[in-house]
Structures are given as structure tokens and as C-alpha cells.
VEXDREN-2710 file (C-alpha; in Angstrom, 1 decimal):
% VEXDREN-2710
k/r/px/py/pz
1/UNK/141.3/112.6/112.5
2/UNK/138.1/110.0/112.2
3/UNK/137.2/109.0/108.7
4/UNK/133.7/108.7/108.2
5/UNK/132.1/104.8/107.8
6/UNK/128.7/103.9/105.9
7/UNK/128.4/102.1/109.1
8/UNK/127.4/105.1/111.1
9/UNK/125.8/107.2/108.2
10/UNK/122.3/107.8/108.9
11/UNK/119.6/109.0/107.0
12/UNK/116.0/111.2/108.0
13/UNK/113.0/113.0/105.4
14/UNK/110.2/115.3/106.2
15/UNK/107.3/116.1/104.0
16/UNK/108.1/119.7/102.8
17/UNK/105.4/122.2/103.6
18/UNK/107.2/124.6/101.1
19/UNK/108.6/123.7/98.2
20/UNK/112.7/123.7/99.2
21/UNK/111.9/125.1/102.5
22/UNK/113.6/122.0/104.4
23/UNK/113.5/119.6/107.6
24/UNK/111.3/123.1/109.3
25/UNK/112.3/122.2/113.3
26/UNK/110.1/118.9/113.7
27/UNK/110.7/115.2/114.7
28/UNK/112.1/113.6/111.0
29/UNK/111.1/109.7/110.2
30/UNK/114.8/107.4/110.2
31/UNK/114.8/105.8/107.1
32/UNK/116.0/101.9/106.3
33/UNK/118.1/101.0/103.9
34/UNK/121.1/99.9/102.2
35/UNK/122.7/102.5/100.4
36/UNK/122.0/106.2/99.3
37/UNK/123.0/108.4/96.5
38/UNK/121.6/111.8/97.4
39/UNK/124.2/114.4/95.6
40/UNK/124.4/117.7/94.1
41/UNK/125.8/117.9/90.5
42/UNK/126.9/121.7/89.4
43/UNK/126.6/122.7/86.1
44/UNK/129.5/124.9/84.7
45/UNK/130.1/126.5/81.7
46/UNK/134.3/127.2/80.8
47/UNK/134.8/131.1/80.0
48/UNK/135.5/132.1/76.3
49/UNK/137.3/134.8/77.2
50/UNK/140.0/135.6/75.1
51/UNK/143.5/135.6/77.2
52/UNK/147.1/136.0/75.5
53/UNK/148.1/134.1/77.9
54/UNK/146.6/131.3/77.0
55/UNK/144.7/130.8/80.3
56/UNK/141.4/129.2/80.9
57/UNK/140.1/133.3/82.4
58/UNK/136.9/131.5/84.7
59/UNK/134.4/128.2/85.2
60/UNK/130.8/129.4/85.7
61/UNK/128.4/127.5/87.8
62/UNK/125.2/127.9/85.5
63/UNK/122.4/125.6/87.2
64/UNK/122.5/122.8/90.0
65/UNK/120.8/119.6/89.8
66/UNK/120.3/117.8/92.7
67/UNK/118.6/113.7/93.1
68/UNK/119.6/110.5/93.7
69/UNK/117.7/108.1/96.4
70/UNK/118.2/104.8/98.3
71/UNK/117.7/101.4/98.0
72/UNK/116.3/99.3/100.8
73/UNK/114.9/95.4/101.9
74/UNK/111.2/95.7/101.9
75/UNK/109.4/95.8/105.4
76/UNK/106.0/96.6/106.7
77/UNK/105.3/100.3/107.8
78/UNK/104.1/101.2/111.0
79/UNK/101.2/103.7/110.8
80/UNK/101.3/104.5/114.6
81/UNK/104.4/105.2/114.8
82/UNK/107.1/105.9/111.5
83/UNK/105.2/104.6/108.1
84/UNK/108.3/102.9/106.8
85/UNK/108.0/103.2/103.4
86/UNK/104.3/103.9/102.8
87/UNK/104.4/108.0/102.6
88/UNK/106.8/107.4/99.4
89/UNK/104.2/104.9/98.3
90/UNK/101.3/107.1/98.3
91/UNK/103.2/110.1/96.8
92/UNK/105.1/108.1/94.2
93/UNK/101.6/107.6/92.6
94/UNK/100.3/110.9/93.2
95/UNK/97.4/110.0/95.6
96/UNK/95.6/112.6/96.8
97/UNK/94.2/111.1/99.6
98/UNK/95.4/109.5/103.0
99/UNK/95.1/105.8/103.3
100/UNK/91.6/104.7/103.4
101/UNK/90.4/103.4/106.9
102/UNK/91.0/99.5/107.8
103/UNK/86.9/98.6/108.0
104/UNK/85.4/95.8/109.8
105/UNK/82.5/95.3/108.1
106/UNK/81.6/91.8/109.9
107/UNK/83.6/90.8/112.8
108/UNK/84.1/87.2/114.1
109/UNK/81.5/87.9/116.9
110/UNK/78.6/88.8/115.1
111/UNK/76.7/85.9/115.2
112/UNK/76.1/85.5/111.5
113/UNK/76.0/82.5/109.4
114/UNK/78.3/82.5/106.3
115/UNK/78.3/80.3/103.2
116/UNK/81.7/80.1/100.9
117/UNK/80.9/78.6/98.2
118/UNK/83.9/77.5/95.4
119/UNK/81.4/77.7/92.4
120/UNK/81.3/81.9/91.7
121/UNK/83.9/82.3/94.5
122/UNK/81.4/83.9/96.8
123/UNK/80.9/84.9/100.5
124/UNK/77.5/85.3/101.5
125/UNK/76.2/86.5/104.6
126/UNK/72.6/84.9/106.2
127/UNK/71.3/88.3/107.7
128/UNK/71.7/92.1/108.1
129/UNK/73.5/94.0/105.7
130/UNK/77.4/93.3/106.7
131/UNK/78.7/94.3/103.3
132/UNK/76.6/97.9/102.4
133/UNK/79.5/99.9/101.7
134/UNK/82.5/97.7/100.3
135/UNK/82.6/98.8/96.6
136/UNK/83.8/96.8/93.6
137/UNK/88.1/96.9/93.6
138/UNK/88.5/96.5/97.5
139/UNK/90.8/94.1/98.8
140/UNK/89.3/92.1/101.9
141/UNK/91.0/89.9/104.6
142/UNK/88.8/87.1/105.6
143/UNK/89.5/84.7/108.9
144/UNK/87.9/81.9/111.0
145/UNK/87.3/78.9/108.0
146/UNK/89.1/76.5/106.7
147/UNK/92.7/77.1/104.9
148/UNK/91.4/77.9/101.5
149/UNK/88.6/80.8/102.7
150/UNK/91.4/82.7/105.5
151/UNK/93.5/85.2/102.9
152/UNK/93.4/88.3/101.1
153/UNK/90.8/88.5/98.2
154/UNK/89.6/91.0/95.8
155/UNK/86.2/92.0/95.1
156/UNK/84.9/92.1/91.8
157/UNK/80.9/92.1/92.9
158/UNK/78.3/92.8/95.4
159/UNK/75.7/93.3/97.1
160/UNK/75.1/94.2/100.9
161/UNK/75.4/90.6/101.9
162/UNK/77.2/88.8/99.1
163/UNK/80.7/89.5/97.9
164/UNK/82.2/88.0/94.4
165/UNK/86.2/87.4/94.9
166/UNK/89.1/87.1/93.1
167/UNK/91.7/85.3/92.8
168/UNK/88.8/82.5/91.2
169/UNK/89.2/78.9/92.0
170/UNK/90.8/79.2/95.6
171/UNK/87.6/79.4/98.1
172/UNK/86.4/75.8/99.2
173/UNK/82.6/75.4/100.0
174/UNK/82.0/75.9/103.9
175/UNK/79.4/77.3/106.2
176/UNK/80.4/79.3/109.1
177/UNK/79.1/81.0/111.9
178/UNK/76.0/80.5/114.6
179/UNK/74.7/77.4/113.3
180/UNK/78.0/75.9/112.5
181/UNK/80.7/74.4/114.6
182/UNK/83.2/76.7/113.2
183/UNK/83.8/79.5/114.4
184/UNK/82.2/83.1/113.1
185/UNK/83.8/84.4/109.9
186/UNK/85.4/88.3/109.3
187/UNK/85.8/90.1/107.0
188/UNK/87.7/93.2/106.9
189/UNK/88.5/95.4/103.7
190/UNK/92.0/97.0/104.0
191/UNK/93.1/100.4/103.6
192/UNK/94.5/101.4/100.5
193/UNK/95.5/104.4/98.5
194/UNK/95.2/104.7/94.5
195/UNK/96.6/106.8/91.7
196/UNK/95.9/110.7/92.2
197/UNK/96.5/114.0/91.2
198/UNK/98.2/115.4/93.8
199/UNK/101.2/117.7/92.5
200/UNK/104.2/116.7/93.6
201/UNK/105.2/116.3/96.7
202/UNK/108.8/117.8/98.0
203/UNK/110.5/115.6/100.9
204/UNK/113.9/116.9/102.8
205/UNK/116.1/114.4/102.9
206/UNK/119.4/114.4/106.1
207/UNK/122.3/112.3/105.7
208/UNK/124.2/112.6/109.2
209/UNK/127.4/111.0/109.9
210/UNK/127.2/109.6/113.0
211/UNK/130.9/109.4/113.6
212/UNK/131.6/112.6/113.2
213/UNK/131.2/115.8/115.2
214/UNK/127.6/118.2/113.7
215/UNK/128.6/116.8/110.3
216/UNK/125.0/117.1/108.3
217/UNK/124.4/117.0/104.8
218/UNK/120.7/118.4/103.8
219/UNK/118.8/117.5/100.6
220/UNK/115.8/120.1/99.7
221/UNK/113.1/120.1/97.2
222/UNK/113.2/116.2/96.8
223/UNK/110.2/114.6/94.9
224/UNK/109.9/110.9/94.0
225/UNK/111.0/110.3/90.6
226/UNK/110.7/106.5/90.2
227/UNK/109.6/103.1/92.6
228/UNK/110.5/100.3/91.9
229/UNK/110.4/96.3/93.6
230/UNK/112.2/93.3/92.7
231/UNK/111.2/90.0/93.7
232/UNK/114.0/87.0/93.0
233/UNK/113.9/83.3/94.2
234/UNK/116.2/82.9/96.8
235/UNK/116.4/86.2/97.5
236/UNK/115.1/88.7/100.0
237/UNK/112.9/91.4/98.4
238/UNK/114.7/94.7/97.1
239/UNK/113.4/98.2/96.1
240/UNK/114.9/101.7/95.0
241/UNK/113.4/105.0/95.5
242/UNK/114.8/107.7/92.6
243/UNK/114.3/111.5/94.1
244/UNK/115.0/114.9/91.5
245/UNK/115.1/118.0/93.7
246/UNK/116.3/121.1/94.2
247/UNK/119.7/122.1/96.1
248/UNK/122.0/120.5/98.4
249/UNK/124.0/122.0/101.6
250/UNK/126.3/120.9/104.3
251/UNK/124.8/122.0/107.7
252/UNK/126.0/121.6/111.6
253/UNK/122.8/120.5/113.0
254/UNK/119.7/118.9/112.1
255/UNK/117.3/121.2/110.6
256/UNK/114.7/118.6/112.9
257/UNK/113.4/119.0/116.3
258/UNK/116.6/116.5/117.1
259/UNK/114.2/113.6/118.2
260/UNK/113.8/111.3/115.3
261/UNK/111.2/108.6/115.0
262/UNK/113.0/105.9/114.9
263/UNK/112.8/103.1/112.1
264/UNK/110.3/100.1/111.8
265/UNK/111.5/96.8/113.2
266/UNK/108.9/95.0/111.2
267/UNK/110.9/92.0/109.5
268/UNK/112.5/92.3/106.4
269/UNK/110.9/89.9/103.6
270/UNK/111.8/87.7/100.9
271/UNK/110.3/85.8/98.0
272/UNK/109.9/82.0/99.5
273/UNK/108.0/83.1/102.7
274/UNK/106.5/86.5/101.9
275/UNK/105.0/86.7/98.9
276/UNK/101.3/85.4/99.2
277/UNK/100.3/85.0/95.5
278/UNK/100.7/86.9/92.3
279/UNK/97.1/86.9/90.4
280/UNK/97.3/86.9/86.9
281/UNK/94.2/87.6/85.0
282/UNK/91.7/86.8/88.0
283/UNK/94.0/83.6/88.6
284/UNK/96.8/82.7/91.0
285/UNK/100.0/82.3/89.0
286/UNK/103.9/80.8/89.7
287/UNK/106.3/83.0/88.6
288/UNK/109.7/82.3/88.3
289/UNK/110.8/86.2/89.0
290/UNK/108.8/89.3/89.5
291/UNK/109.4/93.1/89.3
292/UNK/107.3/96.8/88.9
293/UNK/108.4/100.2/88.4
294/UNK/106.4/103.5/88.9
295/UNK/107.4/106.3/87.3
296/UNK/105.7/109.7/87.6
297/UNK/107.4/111.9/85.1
298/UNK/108.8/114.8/86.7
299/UNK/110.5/117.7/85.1
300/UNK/112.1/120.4/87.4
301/UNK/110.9/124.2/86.5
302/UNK/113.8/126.5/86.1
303/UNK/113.4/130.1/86.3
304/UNK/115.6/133.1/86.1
305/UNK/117.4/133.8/89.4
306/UNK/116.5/130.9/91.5
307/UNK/119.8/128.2/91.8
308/UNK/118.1/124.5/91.3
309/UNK/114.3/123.8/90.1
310/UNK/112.0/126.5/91.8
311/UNK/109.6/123.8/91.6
312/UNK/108.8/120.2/90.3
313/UNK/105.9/119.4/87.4
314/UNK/104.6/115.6/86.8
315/UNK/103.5/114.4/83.4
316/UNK/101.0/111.5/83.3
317/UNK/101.9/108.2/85.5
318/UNK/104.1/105.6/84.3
319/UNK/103.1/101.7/85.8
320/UNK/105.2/99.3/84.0
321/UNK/106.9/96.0/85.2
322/UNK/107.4/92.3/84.2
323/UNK/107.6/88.7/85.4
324/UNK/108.8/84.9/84.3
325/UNK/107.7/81.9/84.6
326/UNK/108.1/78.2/83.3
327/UNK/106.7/78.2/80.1
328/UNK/103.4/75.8/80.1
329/UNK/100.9/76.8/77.6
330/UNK/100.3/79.9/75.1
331/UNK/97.8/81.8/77.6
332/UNK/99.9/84.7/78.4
333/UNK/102.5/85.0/74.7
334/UNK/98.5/84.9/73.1
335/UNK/97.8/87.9/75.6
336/UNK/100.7/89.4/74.0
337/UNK/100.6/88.9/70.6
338/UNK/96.7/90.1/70.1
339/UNK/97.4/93.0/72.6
340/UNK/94.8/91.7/74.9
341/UNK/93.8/93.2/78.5
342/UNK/94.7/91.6/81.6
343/UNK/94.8/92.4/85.1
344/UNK/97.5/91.8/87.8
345/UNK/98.5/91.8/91.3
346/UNK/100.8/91.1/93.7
347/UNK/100.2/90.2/97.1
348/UNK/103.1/90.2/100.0
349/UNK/102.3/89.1/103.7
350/UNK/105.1/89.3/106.4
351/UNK/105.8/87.0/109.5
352/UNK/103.2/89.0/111.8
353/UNK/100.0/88.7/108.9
354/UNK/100.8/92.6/108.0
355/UNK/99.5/92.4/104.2
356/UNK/100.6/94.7/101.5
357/UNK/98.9/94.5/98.0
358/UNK/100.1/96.0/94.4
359/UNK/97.0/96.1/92.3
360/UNK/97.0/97.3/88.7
361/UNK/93.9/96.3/87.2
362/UNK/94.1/96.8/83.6
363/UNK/97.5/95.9/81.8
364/UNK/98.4/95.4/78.4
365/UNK/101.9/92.8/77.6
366/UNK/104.0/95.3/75.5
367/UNK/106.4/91.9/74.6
368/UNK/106.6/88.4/75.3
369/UNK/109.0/85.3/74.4
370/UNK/109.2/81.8/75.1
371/UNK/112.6/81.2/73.4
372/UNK/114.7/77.7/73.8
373/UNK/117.6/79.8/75.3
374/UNK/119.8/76.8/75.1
375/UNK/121.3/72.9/76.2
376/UNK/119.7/71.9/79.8
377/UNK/117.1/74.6/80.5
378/UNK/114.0/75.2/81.2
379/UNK/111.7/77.4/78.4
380/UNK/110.7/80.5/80.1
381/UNK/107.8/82.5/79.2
382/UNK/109.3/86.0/79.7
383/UNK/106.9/88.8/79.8
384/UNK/106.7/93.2/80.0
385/UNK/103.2/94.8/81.1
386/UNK/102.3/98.2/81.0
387/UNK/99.9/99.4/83.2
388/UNK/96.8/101.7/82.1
389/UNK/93.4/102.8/83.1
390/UNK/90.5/100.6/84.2
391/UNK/87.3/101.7/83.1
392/UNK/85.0/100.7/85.8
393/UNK/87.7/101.5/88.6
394/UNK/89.1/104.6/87.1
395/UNK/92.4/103.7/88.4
396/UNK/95.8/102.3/87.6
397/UNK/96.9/101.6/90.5
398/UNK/96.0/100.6/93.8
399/UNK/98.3/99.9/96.6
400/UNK/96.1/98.2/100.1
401/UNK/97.4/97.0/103.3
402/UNK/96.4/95.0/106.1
403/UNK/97.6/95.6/109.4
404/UNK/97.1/92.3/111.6
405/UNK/96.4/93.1/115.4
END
């Protein structure tokens, strides 16, 4: 008899249209990753029936609880085709809107003279009004100047033909465009999603075993209960998706249309050639290790006469993470010790120029420590953020990307 392999184990999710309601006969996205631990936990209460025997009378199956999730390499989504890992992106943090649309809002054609200039970090545009409807917090991607003015930036002020950037200290004075030898600059803001309201959202999850024959294993009512990202030296970059949902069930068939969308091929990243910069208080900053964790707070709603949750409530959204680096001066343990607000981000650009940005403009260092740890090493300065609301956003999050033609 064949014995199922991890090998051959596959695994599919649909968004839910009803709460619990399944896979509901349409083409399901393949999923990467590198391991799962979707199960289905009963729980049982022993009899205390009285028996002169002596005899345990009954178990009772009282309640199921159903979650786990899966770990994965991160990789670039695909919005054509299968979105990789960008609908659990957008639902971990509640948005309750699509991803914005990837503007041009001056392309390398359009015959206008640009001036970078280092001092204020600003982009100015000679004529027209390129920049009317970028608002403070977008991310752009700029092209066609030298080294230090092609990248991802953020923009902290405007006007409709000058844009203030972030990180500070990185643009290089330079003119561009018709009366310059270079060639025209761009500028293109990416789209991005940012911390919503939306309740949450319940994905069916289908674990087939490809070795087997109409072996199935469906996973109902799952709603993201935590993100997370790791990013090590030397290493390629990691994440885990946590899911708490409703019930589990062995099927014979795929509860999709039986024509999945197969996975991304986008390459896998890692943290020597993929992550662009980490911006620490409007600066680029070395870190030394990086990682971030979102965490929506669900709790499942049990009700009388339904087995598992009948459906899944969120409590206010959890944005929390922390990074090291080599401990130079008392910026950042100062930051700590007098609670003051920072901001952060973290920017990731793959082997094609396919940009994804973590933004959490307002954090606060809940500890910090620049301890001699011991004989022959460095003095790290190890630090935990939490993030919270920006005022002049009104966000705590904002995840953009950028995806290159």
C-alpha cells in the first residue's frame, strides 16, 4: 500500500464567500511553502457516570477547534495571475480595500526637466503639474538618474510639482530631462494597502496528497491569526502565517473547479541581495537581524448547536517586531528609555526590480539593551518596537509594492 510523502503533499485556499461554506467549485490559488500544520483538535469531556464496574461509561466530543498555518521563503506575488502571498497580506491587517493602483504620475518620456537636489531631499519637476494627486505617506519608484536618485522613496511633502522624500541624506543633486544629457526621469507611486476594518476574512484551506488516490483533507472557516517575517544574515528570508477556523474534514475530491492556479515562480529572496534598506527614523540603517509580527486578535464565536466557531471576531491590530544592530552610539537605547516616537520601514526588492515595502510609521521601543554579552564579541544594540497610530496618516501600517515591467 503507498505511504504518503511531504514530497507530494500539496496545498490550495479560496477566499470564503460564506463563513465555513468551503472551496464553493472554483479554480483555488497553489500555495508555496515549506511546511503546514492545518489540524483539527476535538475537545472531550470523560463521563462521570457512576459504573460498578468500574468502567470509564463514555468520552464526549464537546467543541472542535481547528487552525494551524504554514511557513514559507518569501517571494514576489503575481497580480495577474496567483498573488503569492499578498491576499494574506491585505487581510492579515484588516484592509478594507484592494491594492491601490500602480500610478505613473510622470513617465520617462514626458519631456520634463527634473532637479534632485541632496539638501531637503527633493524632486522637483520644471512644468505641468506631474505630482497633483500623490499624497503625503506614498511610496514612489523613481528611474533614469544617477545611482543615488533610482530607488524607492517615501514622501513626507508636496506640492503638484515638488515631492519631499525619505529616507533623508541618499538623493545626490542632478538635473534630468529635456535640457539635460540624461535621460527623462519617472516617477511612479506603488500600490499599496493599509490597516482596515474589514471583519475577518475566512479562507478554505486543501491539503491533497498527491501520492495517493482522491485523498483530500479540507480546512473551513480559516481566518489569519498572526504574520510574521524574519530576516537573518546569511539566510534566505522566512515567514509564517497562523490561521484559527472553524472545522476540518477528509473529502475525495477537491471542493475546487479541479484547475488550480498554479504557484508564483518569482525567486525566492534572502537578506544579502534582497533587502533594499531598512529606514529608521527617516534614515537608512544596518541592522544586524530584522523581524515583524502582525497580529489581529481573533477570538472564535461559539454558539449553541453549531460544532467549531460559527464565526470569527477581531480585537484591535497588533504590529510589533524588533531588530539588532552593532551598537554605535545611544540614538536608538535614548529612543527607548524616554519612550520617544520613531518611524520604520523595511524595504525588499527581488532579482526582477519587483519591490515590496513594510511601512509602520509611528513606533514606540517597548525595550532596549546594549549589554557586553561576553569575551570576543561585538556590543549589540538589541531593540523591541511596537507599532501604533500616526496622526497625520491615520494608519499603522502600510504594506506597497512595485511591480517592475
Amino acid at each position: 500500500m503507498t505511504k504518503a510523502d511531504a514530497n507530494r503533499v500539496g496545498l490550495a485556499y479560496l477566499e470564503e464567500a460564506t463563513y465555513g461554506a468551503g472551496g464553493g467549485s472554483a479554480a483555488m490559488y497553489d500555495v508555496r511553502f515549506t511546511s503546514e500544520s492545518f489540524s483539527q483538535e476535538n475537545s472531550t469531556v470523560i463521563s462521570q457516570e457512576l459504573r460498578d464496574d468500574r468502567q470509564v461509561a463514555d468520552l464526549i466530543r464537546t467543541d472542535v477547534k481547528t487552525g494551524g498555518g504554514f511557513n514559507f521563503e518569501f517571494s514576489f506575488g503575481d497580480a495577474g495571475t496567483n498573488p503569492g502571498f499578498e491576499d494574506f497580506f491585505k487581510r492579515m491587517i484588516g484592509s478594507d480595500a484592494d491594492w491601490s493602483t500602480q500610478t505613473t504620475h510622470m513617465a520617462g518620456d514626458a519631456n520634463i526637466e527634473v532637479v534632485i537636489a541632496a539638501a531637503g531631499s527633493t524632486i522637483t519637476a520644471s512644468t505641468g503639474t506631474p505630482f497633483a494627486t500623490v499624497v503625503i505617506g506614498d511610496w514612489i519608484k523613481t528611474g533614469n538618474g544617477s545611482a543615488a536618485n533610482n530607488g524607492v522613496f517615501k514622501v513626507t511633502a508636496r506640492s503638484d510639482t515638488v515631492l519631499t522624500v525619505e529616507p533623508t541624506g541618499v538623493l545626490a543633486d542632478q538635473t534630468v530631462g529635456a535640457s539635460a544629457v540624461d535621460a527623462n526621469y519617472s516617477v511612479i507611486e506603488l500600490s499599496a494597502v493599509v490597516n482596515g476594518t474589514e471583519p475577518a476574512t475566512p479562507f478554505y484551506f486543501e491539503r491533497e496528497y498527491g501520492d495517493l488516490s482522491n485523498e483530500f483533507v479540507g480546512h473551513y472557516g480559516q481566518a489569519i491569526s498572526s504574520g510574521s517575517l524574519s530576516v537573518e544574515p546569511g539566510s534566505i528570508i522566512t515567514g509564517a502565517f497562523e490561521f484559527l477556523g472553524q472545522t476540518a474534514a477528509s473529502v475525495t475530491a477537491t471542493e475546487g473547479d479541479g484547475s488550480n492556479v498554479a504557484a508564483t515562480t518569482t525567486t525566492v529572496m534572502n537578506a544579502v541581495d534582497n533587502v533594499d534598506y531598512i529606514m529608521e527614523g527617516s534614515v537608512a540603517y544596518a541592522c544586524t537581524a530584522y523581524n515583524q509580527t502582525v497580529t489581529p486578535n481573533l477570538r472564535p464565536r461559539m454558539v449553541i448547536g453549531t460544532l467549531g466557531a460559527e464565526s470569527m471576531g477581531q480585537g484591535t491590530i497588533g504590529v510589533t517586531g524588533g531588530h539588532t544592530a552593532f551598537y554605535e552610539d545611544k540614538t536608538l537605547i535614548d529612543k527607548h528609555l524616554d519612550m520617544t516616537s520613531s518611524n520604520l520601514a523595511i524595504v525588499f526588492v527581488d532579482e526582477d526590480g519587483n519591490y515590496y515595502v513594510f511601512d509602520y510609521p509611528h513606533i514606540r521601543y517597548s525595550s532596549g539593551s546594549r549589554v557586553g554579552g561576553g569575551i570576543n564579541q561585538d556590543v549589540l544594540a538589541e531593540m523591541e518596537w511596537t507599532a501604533i497610530r500616526e496622526s497625520t496618516e491615520d494608519i499603522t501600517i502600510r504594506i506597497a509594492r512595485y511591480t517592475a515591467p
